[in-house]
DOVO-435532 format. One line per 8 residues: number of its first residue (from 0); their letters; for each residue x, y, z of C-alpha. Coordinates in pm, 1 decimal, decimal comma. Layout:
NUM) A) X:Y:Z  ...
//
This chain:
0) XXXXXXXX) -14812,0:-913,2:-1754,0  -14448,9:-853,1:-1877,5  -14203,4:-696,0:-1593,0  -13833,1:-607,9:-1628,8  -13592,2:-642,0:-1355,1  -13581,2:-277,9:-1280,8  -13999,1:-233,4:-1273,3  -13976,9:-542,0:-1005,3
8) XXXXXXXX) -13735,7:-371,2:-776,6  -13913,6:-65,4:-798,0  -14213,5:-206,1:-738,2  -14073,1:-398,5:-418,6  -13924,0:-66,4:-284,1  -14249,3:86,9:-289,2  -14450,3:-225,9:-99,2  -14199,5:-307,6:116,7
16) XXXXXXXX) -14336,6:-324,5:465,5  -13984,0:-362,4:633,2  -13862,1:-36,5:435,8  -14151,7:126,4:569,2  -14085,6:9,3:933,2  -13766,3:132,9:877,6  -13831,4:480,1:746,6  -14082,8:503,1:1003,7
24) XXXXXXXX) -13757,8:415,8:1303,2  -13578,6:685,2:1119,1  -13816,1:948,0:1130,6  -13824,0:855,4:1504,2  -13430,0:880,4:1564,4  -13503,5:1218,9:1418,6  -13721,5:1302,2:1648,2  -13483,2:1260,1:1926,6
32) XXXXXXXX) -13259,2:1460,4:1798,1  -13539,8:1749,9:1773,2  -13582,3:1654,0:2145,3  -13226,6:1672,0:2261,1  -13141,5:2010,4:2037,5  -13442,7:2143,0:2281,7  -13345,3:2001,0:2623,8  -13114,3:2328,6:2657,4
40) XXXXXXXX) -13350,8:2599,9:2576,0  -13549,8:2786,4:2815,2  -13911,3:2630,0:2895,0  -14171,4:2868,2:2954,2  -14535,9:2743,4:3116,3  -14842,6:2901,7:3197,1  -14997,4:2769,9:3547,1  -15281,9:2845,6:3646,5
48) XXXXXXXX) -15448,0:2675,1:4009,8  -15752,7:2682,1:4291,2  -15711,6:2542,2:4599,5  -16018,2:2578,3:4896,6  -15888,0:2552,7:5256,1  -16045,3:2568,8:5556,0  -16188,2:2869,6:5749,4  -15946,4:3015,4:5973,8
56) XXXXXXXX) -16022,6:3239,5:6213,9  -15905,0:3579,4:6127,5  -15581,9:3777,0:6310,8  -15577,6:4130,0:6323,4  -15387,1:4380,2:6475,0  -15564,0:4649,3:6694,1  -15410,5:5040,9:6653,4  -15467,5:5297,5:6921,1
64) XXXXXXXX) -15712,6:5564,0:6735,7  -15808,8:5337,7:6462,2  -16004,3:5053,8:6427,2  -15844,5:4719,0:6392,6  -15617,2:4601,8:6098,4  -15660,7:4278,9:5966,0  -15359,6:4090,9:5886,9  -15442,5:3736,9:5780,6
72) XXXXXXXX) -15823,8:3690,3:5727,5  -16019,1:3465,0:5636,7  -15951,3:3331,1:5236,3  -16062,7:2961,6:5198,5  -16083,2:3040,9:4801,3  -15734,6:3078,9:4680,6  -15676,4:3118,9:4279,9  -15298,8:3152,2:4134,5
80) XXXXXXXX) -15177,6:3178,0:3793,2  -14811,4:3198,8:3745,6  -14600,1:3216,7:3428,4  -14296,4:3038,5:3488,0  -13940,5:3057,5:3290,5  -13678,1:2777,2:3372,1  -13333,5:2799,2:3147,7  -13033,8:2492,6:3217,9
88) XXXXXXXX) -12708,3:2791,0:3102,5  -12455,4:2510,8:3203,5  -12510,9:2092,8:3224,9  -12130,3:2053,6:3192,1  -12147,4:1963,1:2779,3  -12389,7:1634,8:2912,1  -12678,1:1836,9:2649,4  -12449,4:1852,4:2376,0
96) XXXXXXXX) -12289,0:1493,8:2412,9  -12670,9:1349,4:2436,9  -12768,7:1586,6:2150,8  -12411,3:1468,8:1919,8  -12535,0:1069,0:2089,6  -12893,7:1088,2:1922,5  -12754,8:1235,9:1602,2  -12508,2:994,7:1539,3
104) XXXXXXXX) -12860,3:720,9:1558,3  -13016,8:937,2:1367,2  -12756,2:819,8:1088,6  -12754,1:500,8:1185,9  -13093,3:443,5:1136,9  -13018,3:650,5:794,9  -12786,7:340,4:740,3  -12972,9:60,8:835,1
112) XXXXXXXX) -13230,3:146,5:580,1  -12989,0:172,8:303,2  -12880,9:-161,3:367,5  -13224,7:-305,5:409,4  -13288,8:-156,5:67,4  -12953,5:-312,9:-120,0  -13077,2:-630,6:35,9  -13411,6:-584,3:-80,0
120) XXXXXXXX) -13271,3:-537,4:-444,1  -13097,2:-851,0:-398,5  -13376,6:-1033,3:-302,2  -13621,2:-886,5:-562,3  -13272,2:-960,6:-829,1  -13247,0:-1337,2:-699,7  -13635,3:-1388,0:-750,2  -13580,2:-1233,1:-1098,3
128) XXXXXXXX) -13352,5:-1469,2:-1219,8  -13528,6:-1776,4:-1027,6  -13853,7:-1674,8:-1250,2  -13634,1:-1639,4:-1559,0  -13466,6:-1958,9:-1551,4  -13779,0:-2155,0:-1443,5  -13956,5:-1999,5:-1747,4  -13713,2:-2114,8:-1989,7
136) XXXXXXXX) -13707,4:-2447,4:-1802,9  -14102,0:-2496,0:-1822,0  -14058,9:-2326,1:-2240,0  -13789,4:-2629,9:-2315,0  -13900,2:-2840,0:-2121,7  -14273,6:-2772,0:-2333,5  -14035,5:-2726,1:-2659,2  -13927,3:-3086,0:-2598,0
144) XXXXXXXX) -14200,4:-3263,1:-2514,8  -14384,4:-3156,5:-2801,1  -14112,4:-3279,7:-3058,5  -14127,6:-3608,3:-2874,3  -14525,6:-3613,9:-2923,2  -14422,4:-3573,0:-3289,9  -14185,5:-3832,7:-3258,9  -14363,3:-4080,2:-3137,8
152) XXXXXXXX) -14686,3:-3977,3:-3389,4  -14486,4:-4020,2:-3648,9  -14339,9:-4370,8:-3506,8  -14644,1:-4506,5:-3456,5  -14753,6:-4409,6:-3829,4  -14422,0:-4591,5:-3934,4  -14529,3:-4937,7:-3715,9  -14839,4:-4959,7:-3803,4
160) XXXXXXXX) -14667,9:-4932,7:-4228,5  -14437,2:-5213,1:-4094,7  -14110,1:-5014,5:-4147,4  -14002,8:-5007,7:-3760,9  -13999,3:-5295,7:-3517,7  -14214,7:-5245,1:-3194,5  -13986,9:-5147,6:-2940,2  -13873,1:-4841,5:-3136,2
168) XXXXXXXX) -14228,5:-4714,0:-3061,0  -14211,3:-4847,5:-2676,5  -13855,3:-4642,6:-2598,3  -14004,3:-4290,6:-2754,4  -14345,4:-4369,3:-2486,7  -14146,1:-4419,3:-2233,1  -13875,9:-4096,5:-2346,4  -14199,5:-3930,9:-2373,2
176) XXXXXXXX) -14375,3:-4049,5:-2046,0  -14043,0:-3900,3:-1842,2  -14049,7:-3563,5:-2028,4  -14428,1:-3513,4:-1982,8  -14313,8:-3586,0:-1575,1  -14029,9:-3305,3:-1628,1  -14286,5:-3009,4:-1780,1  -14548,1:-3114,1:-1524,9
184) XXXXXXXX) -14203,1:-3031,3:-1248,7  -14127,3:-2769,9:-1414,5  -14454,4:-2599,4:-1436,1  -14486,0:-2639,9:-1081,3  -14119,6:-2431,6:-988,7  -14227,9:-2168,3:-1216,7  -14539,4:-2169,9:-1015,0  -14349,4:-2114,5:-721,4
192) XXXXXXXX) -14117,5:-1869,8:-854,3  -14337,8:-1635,2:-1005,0  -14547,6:-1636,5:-658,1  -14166,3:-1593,6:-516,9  -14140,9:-1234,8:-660,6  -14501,4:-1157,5:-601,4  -14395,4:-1184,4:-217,6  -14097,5:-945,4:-278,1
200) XXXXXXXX) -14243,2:-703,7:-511,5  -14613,1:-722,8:-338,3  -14742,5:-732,3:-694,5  -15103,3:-903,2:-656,0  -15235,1:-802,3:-993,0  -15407,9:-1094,8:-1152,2  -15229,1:-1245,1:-1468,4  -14927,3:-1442,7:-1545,6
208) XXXXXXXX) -14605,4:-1236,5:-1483,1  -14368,9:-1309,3:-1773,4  -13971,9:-1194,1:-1739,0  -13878,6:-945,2:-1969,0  -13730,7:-1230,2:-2263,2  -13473,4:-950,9:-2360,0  -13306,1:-915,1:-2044,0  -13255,2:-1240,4:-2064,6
216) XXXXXXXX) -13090,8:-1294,7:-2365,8  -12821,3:-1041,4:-2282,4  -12471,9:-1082,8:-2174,4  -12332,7:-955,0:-1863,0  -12049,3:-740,8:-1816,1  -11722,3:-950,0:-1742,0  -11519,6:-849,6:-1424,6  -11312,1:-495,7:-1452,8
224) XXXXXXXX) -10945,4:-570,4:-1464,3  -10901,1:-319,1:-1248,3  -11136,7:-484,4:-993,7  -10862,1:-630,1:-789,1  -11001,9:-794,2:-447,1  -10799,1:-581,2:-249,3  -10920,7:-279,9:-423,6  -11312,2:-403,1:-397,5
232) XXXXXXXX) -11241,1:-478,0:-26,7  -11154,3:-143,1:57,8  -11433,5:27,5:-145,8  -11692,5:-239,7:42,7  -11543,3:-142,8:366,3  -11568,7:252,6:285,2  -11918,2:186,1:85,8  -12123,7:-90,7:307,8
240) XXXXXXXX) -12406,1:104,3:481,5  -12379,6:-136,3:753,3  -12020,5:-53,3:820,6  -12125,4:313,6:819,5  -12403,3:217,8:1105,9  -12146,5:53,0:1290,8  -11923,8:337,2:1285,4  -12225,6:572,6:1449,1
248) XXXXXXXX) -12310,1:340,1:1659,2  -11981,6:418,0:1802,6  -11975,7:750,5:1774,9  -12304,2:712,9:1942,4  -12170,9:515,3:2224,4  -11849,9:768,1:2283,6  -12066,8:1026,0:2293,8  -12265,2:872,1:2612,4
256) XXXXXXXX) -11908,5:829,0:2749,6  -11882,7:1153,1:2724,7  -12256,2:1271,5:2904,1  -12191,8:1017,2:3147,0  -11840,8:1192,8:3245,4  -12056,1:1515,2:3232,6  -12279,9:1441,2:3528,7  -11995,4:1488,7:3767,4
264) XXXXXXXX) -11996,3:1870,1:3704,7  -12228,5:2132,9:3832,8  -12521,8:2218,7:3656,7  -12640,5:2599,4:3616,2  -12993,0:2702,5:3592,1  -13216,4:3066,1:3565,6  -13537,6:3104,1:3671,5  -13843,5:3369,0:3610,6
272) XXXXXXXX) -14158,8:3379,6:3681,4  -14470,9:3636,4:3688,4  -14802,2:3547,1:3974,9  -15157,3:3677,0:3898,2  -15318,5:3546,9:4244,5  -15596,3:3603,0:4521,4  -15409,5:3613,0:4746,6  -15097,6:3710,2:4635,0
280) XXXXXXXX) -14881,0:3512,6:4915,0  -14595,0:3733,5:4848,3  -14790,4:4040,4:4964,1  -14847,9:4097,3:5352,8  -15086,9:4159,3:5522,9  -15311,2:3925,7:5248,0  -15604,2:4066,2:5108,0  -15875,9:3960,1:4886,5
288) XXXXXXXX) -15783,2:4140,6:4577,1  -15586,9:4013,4:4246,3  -15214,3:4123,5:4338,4  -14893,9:4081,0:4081,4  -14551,5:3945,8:4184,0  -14233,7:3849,9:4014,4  -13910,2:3645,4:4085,0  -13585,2:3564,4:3914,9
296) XXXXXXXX) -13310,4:3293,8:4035,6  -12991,9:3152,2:3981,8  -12968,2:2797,8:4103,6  -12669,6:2603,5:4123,5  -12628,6:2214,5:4196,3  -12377,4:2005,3:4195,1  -12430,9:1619,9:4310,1  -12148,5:1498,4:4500,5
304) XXXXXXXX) -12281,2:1160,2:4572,2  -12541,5:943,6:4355,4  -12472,9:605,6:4507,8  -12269,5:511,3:4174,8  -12550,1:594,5:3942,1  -12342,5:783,7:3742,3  -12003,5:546,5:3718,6  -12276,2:265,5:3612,0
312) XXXXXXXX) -12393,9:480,7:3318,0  -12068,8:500,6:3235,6  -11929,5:138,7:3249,7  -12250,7:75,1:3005,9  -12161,8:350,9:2769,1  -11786,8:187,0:2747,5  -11909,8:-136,4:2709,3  -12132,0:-94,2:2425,1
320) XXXXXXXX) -11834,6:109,6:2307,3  -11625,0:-192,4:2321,9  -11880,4:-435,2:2172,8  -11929,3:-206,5:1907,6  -11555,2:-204,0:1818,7  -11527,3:-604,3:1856,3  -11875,0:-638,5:1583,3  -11692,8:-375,5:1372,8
328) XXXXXXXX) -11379,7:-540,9:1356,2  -11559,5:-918,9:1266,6  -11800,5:-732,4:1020,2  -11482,5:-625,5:812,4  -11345,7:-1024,6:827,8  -11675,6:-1088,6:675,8  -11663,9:-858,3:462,0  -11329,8:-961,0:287,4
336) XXXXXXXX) -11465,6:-1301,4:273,0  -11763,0:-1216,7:120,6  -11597,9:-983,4:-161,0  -11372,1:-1229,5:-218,3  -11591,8:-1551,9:-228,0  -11864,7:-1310,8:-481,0  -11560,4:-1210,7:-711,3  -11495,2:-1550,8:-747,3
344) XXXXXXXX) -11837,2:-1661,9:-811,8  -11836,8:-1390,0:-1080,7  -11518,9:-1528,5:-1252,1  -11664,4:-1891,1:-1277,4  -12011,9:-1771,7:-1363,8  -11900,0:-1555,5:-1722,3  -11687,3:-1834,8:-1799,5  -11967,5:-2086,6:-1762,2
352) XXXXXXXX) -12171,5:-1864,2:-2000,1  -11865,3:-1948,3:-2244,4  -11876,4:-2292,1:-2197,6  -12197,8:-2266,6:-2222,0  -12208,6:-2119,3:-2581,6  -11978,6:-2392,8:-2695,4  -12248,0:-2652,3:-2611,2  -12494,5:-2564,3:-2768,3
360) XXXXXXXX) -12303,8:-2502,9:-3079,5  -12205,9:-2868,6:-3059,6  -12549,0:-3002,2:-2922,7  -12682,1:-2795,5:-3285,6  -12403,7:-2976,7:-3484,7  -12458,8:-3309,4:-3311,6  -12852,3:-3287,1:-3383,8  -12807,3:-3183,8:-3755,3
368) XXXXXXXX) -12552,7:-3452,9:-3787,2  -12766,3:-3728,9:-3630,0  -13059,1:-3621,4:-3876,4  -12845,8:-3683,9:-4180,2  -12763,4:-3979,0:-4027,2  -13158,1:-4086,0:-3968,4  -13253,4:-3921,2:-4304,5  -13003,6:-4229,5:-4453,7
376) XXXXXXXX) -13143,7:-4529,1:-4238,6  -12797,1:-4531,3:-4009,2  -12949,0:-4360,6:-3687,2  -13313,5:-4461,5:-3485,2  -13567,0:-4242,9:-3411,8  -13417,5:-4303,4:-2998,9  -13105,1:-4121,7:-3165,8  -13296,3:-3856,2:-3312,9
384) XXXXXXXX) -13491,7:-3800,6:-3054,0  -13247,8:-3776,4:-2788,5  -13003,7:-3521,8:-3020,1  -13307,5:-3304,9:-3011,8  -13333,4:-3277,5:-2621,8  -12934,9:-3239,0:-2604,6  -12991,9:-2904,7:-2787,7  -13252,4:-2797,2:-2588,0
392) XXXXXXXX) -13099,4:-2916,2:-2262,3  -12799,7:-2686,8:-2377,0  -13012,5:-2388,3:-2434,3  -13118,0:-2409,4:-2089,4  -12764,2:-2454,1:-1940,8  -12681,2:-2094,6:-2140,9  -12989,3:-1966,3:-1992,0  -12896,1:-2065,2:-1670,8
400) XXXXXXXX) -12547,9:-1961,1:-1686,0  -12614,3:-1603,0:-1760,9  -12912,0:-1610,4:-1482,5  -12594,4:-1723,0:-1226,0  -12336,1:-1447,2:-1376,5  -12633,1:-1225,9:-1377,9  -12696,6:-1281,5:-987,6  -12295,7:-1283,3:-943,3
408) XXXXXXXX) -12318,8:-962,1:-1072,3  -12577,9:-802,6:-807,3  -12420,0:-1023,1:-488,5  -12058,3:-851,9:-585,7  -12253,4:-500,8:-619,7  -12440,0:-602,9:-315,8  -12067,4:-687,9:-106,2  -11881,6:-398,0:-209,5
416) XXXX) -12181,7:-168,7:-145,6  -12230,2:-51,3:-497,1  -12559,1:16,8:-697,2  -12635,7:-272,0:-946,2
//
């Protein structure tokens, strides 16, 4: 089952569980906001309500020339239903400031999943490379060990003619011995690896996943000259999602500075409402019939002493404020650093791939050489033998190289907050 880098990372966008968790805390910070938007609107509720009392004896009132008038009788089955309006016109901006608060986490959260996702990438782009370079490892390693089989066929053939002494045949088993030890190694890390990005990319289908050989074999893009550290510093600082969350967090944080400061001022409030009941309390003397009724109000309340409630909601709000600030501020020290330390690791990584290149140019000129030499009875089989695994050891340092510059590459893009 071949995969490329990018069909990994998709794949591990779309099974990752702590993505979903986070989408899932976004959607909820949303929420909140659709809850504090609504805290200043008018509620209306229907109410609706029996209560049975006790029999009471009845009072009436008696009228010279008319029978008597009752006044209160006797109603142990009371029914109500009321619908009720109840409109805050004035919390002193505390609404708003909550309402601005839970917006400002409702980016946050925004934030925090774009960095889980760049670190995701990273993770999927590390297990990548890890897969790539153990396959080429367990391919040379297999490359190797099969020319030393052949070797040491062919030396045995040669002993048992006569041509070579014994211990010719004894050094290629034991060369052989350790390089059958090395595939076995190496079999087992690509084991590991490939079950690596499994974990990252949730990818359970059955079969061997193979790296895309193409990717491999490509060069990666050496460093912009532009790309000064000073310059990548301040696009990481403007570009880091994390930053960003810091910076609501803040906002956040003044904001419940701000509702906190807001409890110290009256609060304004209407009122309405519309009573269906049986009796209708509002209507003297009571009867037993359905009677209507309506109110309106205008309340006003203003709490002049809370027993420091509200100055303790504030210190918090200040202080989380502050610690904010302080994380902020160490984040972009870390940040520097980290630009800094990647761009360097870049630098080192595409001239490695250089070095790289030369070495197996000269591990392919010292094996051709040493076969000339073995073809005319001046070089051992040993000599041969160990040319052969130079070359191939070198092949594996270029594919290792461009696996580090390759990772370089996505921890830089991963610092400075861009998209690999």
């Amino acid at each position: 089952m071949r995969v490329t880098l990018d069909d990994a990372i998709q794949q591990g966008v779309a099974a990752s569980e702590r993505l979903a968790e986070l989408h899932a805390r976004e959607q909820a910070a949303d929420a909140i906001v659709s809850s504090r938007a609504a805290s200043d609107r008018p509620i209306v509720a229907a109410q609706a309500g029996y209560t049975r009392t006790n029999h009471v004896d009845e009072f009436a009132i008696a009228i010279p020339g008319q029978p008597p008038r009752v006044v209160y009788p006797d109603i142990p089955d009371n029914y109500r239903t009321r619908l009720d309006l109840q409109w805050p016109i004035y919390t002193g901006g505390r609404s708003d400031a909550l309402e601005r608060a839970a917006r400002a986490e409702a980016a946050a959260a925004g934030d925090d999943v774009a960095a889980a996702r760049a670190d995701l990438r990273l993770e999927i782009t590390r297990a990548f490379w890890a897969l790539v370079t153990a396959d080429e490892t367990t391919r040379v390693l297999q490359r190797s060990l099969d020319a030393i089989n052949a070797q040491v066929s062919d030396l045995r053939t040669r002993l048992s003619q006569g041509l070579i002494p014994p211990n010719d045949v004894s050094a290629a088993e034991a060369q052989q011995a350790r390089q059958r030890l090395l595939a076995l190694q190496a079999a087992n890390q690509r084991a590991i690896a490939e079950a690596d990005l499994r974990r990252v990319t949730g990818n359970e289908a059955r079969g061997r996943l193979e790296p895309d050989p193409g990717v491999a074999a490509a060069l990666p893009a050496a460093p912009a000259p532009g790309d000064e550290v000073a310059a990548l510093v301040a696009a990481a600082l403007q570009a880091r999602p994390e930053r960003r969350a810091l910076e609501q967090h803040m906002s956040a944080a003044r904001e419940q500075v701000t509702a906190a400061d807001a409890a110290w001022k009256p609060q304004l409030a209407v009122g309405a409402g519309y009573d269906y009941a049986r009796p209708n309390p509002r209507i003297f003397p009571r009867t037993t019939d359905w009677r209507t009724s309506w109110d309106a109000s205008f309340s006003v309340s203003w709490t002049l002493w809370d027993g420091g409630r509200r100055a303790a909601d504030r210190a918090v709000a200040v202080a989380d404020e502050a610690a904010l600030k302080a994380r902020a501020a160490e984040f972009d020290r870390s940040v520097t650093f980290e630009v800094r330390q990647r761009r360097l690791e870049l630098d080192s990584s595409v001239a490695a791939i250089t070095a790289a290149d030369e070495e197996v140019r000269a591990a392919a000129d010292a094996e051709r050489a040493v076969g000339e030499r073995y073809r005319a009875g001046v070089a051992t089989s040993t000599d041969v033998l160990e040319a052969q695994v130079a070359r191939l050891q070198a092949e594996l340092d270029r594919t290792r190289a461009v696996a580090d510059a390759r990772l370089a590459q996505a921890r830089l893009a991963r610092a400075t907050g861009r998209q690999p």
